[in-house]
Backbone as CSV, one residue per row, in Angstrom:
resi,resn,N_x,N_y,N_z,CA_x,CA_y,CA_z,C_x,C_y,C_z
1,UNK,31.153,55.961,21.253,31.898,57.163,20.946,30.935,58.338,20.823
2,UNK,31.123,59.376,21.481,30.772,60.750,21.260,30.408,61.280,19.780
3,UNK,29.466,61.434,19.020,29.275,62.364,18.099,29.041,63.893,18.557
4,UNK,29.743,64.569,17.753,29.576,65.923,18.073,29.037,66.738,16.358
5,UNK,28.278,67.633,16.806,27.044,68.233,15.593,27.145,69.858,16.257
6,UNK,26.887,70.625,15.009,26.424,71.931,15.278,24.869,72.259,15.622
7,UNK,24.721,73.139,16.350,23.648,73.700,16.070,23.064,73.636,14.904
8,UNK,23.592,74.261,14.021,22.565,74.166,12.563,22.533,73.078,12.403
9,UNK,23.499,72.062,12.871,23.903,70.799,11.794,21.762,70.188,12.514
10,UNK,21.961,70.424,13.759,21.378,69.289,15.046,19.566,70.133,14.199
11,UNK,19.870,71.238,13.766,18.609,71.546,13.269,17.915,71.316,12.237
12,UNK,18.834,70.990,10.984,18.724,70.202,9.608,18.363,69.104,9.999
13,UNK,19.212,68.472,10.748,18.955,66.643,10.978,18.628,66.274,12.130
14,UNK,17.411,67.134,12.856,16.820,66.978,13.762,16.632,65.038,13.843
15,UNK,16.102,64.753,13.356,15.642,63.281,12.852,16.831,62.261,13.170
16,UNK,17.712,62.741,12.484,19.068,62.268,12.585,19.868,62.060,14.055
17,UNK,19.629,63.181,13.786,20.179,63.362,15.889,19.518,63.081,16.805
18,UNK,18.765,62.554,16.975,17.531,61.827,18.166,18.087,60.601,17.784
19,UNK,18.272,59.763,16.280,18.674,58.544,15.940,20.068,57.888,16.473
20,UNK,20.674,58.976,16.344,22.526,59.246,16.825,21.939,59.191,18.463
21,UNK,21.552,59.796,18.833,21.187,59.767,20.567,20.520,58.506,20.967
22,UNK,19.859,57.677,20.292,19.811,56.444,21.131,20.687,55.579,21.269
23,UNK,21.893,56.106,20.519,23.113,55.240,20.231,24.110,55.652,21.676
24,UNK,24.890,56.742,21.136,25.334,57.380,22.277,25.025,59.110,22.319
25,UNK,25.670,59.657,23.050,25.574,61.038,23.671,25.658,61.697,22.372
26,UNK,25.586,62.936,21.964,25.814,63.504,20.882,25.788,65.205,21.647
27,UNK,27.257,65.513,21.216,27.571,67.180,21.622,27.096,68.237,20.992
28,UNK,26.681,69.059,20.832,25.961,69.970,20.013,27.001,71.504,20.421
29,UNK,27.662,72.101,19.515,28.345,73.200,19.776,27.961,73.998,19.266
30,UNK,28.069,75.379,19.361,27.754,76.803,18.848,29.162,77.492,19.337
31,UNK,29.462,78.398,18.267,30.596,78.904,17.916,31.922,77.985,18.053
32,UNK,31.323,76.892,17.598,33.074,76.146,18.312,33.006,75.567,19.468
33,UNK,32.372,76.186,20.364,31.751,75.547,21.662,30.945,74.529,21.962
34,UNK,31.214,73.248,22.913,30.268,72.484,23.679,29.348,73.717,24.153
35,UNK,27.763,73.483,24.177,26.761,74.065,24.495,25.972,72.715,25.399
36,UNK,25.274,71.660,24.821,24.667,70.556,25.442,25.011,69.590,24.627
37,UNK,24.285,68.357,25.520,24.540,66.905,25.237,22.978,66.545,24.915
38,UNK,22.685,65.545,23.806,21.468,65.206,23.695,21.803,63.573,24.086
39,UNK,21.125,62.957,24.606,21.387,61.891,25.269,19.873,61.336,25.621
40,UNK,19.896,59.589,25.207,18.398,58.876,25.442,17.845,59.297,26.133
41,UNK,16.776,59.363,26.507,15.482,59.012,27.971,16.070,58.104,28.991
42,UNK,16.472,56.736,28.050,17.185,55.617,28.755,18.355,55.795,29.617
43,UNK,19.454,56.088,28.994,20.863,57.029,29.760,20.267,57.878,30.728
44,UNK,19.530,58.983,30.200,19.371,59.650,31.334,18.799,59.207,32.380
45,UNK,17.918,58.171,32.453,17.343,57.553,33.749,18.686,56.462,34.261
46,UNK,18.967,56.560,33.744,20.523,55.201,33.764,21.912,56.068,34.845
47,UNK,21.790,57.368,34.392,22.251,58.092,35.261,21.888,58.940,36.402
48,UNK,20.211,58.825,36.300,19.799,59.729,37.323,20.090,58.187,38.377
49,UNK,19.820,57.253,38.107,19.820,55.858,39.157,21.265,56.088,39.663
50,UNK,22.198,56.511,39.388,23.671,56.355,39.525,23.509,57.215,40.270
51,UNK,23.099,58.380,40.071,23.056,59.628,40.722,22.508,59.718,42.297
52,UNK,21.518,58.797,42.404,20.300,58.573,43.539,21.485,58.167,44.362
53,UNK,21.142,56.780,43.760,22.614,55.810,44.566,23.426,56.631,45.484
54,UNK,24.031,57.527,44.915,25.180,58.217,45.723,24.543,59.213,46.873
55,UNK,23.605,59.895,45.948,23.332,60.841,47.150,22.558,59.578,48.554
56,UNK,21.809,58.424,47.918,21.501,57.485,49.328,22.659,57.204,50.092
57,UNK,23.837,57.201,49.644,25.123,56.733,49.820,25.258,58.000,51.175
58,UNK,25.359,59.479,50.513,25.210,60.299,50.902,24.638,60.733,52.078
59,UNK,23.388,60.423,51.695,22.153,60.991,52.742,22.486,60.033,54.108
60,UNK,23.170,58.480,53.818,23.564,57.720,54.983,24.406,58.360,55.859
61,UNK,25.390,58.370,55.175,26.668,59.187,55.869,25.748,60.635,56.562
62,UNK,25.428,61.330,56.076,24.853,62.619,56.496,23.975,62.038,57.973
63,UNK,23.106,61.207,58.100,22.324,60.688,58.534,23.272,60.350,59.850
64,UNK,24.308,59.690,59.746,25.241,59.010,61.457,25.516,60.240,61.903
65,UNK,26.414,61.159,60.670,26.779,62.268,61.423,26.020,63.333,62.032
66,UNK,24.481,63.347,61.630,23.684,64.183,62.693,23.358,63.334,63.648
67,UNK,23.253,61.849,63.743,22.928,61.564,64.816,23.949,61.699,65.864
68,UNK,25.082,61.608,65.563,25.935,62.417,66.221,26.391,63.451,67.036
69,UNK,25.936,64.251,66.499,25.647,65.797,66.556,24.308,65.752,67.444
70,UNK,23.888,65.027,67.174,21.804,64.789,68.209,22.519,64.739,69.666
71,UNK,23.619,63.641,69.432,23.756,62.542,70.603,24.605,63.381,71.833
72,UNK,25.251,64.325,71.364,26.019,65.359,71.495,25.521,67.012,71.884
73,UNK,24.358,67.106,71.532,23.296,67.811,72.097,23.283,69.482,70.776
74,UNK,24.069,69.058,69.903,24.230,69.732,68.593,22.913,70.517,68.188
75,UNK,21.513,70.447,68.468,20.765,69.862,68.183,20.619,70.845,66.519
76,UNK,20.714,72.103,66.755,21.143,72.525,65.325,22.281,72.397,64.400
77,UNK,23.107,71.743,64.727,23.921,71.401,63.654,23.225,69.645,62.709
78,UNK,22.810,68.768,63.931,22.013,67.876,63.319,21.010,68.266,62.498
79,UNK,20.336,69.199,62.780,19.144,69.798,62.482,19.303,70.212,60.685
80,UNK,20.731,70.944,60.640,21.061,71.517,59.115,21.475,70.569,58.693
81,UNK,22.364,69.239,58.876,22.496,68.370,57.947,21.579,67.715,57.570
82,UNK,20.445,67.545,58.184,19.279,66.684,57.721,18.739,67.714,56.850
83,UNK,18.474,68.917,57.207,18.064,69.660,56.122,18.261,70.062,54.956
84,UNK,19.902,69.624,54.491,20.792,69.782,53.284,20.463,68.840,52.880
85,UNK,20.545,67.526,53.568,20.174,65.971,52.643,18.582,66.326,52.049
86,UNK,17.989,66.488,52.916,16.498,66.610,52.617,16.283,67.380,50.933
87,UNK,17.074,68.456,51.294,17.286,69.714,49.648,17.684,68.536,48.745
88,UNK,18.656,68.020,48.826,19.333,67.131,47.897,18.709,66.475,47.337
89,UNK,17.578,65.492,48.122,16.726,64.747,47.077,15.948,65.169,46.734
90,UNK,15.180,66.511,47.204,14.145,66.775,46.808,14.991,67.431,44.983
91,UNK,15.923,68.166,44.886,16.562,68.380,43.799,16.450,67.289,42.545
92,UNK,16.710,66.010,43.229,17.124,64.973,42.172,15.916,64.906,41.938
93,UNK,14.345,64.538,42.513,13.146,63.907,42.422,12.606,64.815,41.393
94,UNK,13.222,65.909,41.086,12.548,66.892,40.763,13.279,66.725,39.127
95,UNK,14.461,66.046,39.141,14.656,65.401,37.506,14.242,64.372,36.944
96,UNK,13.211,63.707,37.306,12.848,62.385,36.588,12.429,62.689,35.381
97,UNK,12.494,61.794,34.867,11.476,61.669,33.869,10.321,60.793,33.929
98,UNK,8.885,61.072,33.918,7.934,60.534,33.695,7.040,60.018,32.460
């Protein structure tokens, strides 16, 4: 289950809320508002893997349909879908955590 904390609250019980976050997600609002999610190291690599997955999922599909487009003599329309996939992971690689 979701814990949700204020700002001030998440700043008093800094300690607290890293503890609550290895558990599950924890919402942090200002004025009443969702602002962010504090969430493990673990989760977050748990979802960047989910995340990969799809865009490989992705980048496949992207991948027939320029060859497609190659085969077809497209050669710039192949040309930009490989280049959008290409953006895409370089995006994700660029969230790891190390």
């Amino acid at each position: 289950m979701l814990s949700v904390l204020t700002a001030d609250e998440a700043k008093r019980r800094f300690g607290a809320l890293l503890k609550q976050a290895d558990d599950s997600p924890v919402i942090l609002t200002r004025h009443g508002r969702p602002r962010c999610v504090v969430l493990s190291a673990q989760l977050f690599q748990a979802l960047l893997f989910v995340a990969r997955a799809n865009e490989a999922r992705k980048i496949g599909v992207a991948a027939k349909t320029a060859m497609v487009r190659f085969a077809r003599q497209d050669i710039e329309g192949g040309a930009a879908i490989i280049s959008e996939a290409h953006g895409q992971m370089r995006r994700l690689d660029r969230l790891s955590v190390r």
